[in-house]
C-alpha positions, -999 to +999 in steps of 0.1 A: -205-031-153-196-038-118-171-020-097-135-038-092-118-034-061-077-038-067-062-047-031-020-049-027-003-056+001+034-038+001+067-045+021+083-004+025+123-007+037+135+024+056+165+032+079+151+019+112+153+054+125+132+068+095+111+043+095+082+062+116+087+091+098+081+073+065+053+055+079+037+082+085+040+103+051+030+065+035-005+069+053-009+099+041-017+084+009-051+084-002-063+042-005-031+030+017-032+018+053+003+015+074-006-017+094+028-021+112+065-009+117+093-033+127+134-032+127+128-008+093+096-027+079+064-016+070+037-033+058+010-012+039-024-025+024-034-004-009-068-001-026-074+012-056-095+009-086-071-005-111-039-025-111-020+005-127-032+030-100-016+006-078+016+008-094+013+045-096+010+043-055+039+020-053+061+041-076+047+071-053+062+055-023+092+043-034+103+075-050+097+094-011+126+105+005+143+084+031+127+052+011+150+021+007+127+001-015+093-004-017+076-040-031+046-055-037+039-085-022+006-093-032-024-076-055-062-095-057-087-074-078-128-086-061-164-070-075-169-046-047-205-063-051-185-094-037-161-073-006-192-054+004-215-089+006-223-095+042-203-128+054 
């Protein structure tokens, strides 16, 4: 059976003067990418290889300290045969 690929984009609320500091642990993260930082914001991409090891990473993050709330905004699961086809 072919390898699934479960991408999620997440919205991460923080104090605005946390918010780097947050950022930064969020990266940390093994599968997650911090793509920007505004007024509090961050946006995050996730990959993992199930839906529910998403929501493990989202309950991850929004249990850290200094986190306001943490959301998913939007999850696609792709055949890494499909995300690793040249375009």
């Amino acid at each position: 059976m072919d390898d699934v690929v479960h991408i999620s984009s997440m919205i991460v609320s923080a104090r605005p003067e946390d918010a780097k500091r947050v950022a930064s642990r969020i990266a940390e993260l093994p599968g997650v990418e911090v793509h920007t930082t505004e007024n509090g914001k961050i946006l995050a991409l996730a990959e993992a290889g199930s839906a529910g090891a998403l929501g493990e990473l989202l309950t991850a993050i929004s249990t850290m300290e200094r986190v306001l709330s943490a959301n998913m905004v939007f999850e696609c699961a792709e055949l890494r045969a499909v995300m690793d086809a040249p375009l």
